[in-house]
C-alpha positions in Angstrom: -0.4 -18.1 -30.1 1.7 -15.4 -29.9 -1.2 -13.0 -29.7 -2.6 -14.8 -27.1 1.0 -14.5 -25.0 0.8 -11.1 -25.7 -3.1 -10.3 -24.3 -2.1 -12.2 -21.1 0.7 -9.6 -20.1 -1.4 -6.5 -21.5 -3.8 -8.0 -18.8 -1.1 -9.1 -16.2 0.7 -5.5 -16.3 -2.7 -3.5 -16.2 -3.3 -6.0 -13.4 -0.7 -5.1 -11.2 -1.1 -1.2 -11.7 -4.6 -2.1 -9.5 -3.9 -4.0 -6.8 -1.4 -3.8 -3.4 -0.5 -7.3 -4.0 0.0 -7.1 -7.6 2.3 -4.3 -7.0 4.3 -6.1 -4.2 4.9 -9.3 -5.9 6.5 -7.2 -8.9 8.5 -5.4 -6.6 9.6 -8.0 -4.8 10.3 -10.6 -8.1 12.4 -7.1 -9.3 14.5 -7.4 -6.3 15.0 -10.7 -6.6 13.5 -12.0 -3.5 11.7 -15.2 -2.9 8.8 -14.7 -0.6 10.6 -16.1 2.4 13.2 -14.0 2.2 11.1 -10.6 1.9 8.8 -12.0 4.5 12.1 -12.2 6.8 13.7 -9.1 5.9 9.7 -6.8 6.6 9.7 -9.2 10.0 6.0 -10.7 8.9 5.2 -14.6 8.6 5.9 -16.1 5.3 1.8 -16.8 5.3 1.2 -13.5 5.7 3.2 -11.8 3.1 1.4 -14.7 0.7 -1.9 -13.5 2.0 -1.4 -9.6 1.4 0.0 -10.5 -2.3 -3.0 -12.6 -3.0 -5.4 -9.7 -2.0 -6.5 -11.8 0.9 -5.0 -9.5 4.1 -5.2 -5.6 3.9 -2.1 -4.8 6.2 -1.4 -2.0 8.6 0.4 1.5 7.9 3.7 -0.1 9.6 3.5 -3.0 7.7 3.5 -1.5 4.5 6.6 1.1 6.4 8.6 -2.6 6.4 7.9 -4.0 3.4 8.8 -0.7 1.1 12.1 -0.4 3.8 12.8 -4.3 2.8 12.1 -3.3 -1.3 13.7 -0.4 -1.0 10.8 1.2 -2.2 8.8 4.8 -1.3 6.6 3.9 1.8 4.0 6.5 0.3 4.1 4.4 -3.5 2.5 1.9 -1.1 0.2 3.9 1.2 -1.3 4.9 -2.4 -1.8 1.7 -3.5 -3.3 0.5 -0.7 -5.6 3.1 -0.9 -4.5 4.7 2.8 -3.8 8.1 0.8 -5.1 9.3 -2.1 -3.3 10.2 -5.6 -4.4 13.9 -5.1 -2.5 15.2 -1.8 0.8 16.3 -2.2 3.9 14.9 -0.5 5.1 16.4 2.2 1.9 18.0 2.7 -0.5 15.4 3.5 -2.5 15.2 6.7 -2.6 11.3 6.4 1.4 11.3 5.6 2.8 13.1 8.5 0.1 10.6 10.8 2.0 7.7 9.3 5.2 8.7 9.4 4.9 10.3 13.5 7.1 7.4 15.2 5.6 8.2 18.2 2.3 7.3 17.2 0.9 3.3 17.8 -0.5 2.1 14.8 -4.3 2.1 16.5 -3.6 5.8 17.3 -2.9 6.7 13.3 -6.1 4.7 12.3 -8.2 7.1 14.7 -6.9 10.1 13.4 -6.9 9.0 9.9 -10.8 7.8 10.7 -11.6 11.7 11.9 -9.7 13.5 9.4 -11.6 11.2 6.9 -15.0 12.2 8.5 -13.9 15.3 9.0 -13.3 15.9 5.2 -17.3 14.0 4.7 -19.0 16.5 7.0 -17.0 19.4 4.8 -17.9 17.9 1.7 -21.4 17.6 2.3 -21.7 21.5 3.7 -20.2 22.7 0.5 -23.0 21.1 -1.3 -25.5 23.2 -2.8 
């Protein structure tokens, strides 16, 4: 039985090295925080904090800004997880981080520049193609 025990958290901890929600629920049972009470400190419903931790809602950039300021957690830690930036760019230097973090920005603004900078990067990718 004990082997059993121990091949559901070798699958529960590879688990929640994948997914946003994963992550946040481990974050959030390490703080110490019952869902209510992360959902009030972030300022999101209690729903939808359940709903991004079951993989159910992808949430915005300024979402996942208030949840890592609630955790006390690096904003970017999520931004990779949630796939919005990508393992390989360096902090500080990233195109997509300095679009998230500009305050005067609205959130639909960042999403277009982060969509053209994406396609951007396509068209390139495809001209350097042999």
């Amino acid at each position: 039985m004990a082997s059993t025990m121990g091949g559901v958290a070798r699958t529960k901890v590879g688990k929640t090295v994948e997914t946003l929600g994963d992550y946040l629920r481990e974050q959030r049972l390490s703080s110490r925080l019952s869902l209510r009470q992360l959902a009030e400190q972030a300022g999101v419903s209690n729903p939808y904090l359940s709903q991004i931790e079951r993989g159910l809602r992808r949430p915005s950039a300024e979402v996942l800004q208030q949840l890592a300021k609630a955790l006390r957690i690096s904003a970017e830690q999520l931004y990779l997880r949630a796939g919005i930036v990508s393992p390989d760019d360096t902090i500080g230097g990233s195109v997509e981080l300095a679009v998230l973090g500009d305050q005067l920005l609205t959130e639909r603004q960042k999403q277009t520049l982060l969509d053209v900078y994406a396609s951007f990067l396509a068209l390139n990718a495809g001209q350097d193609a042999p």
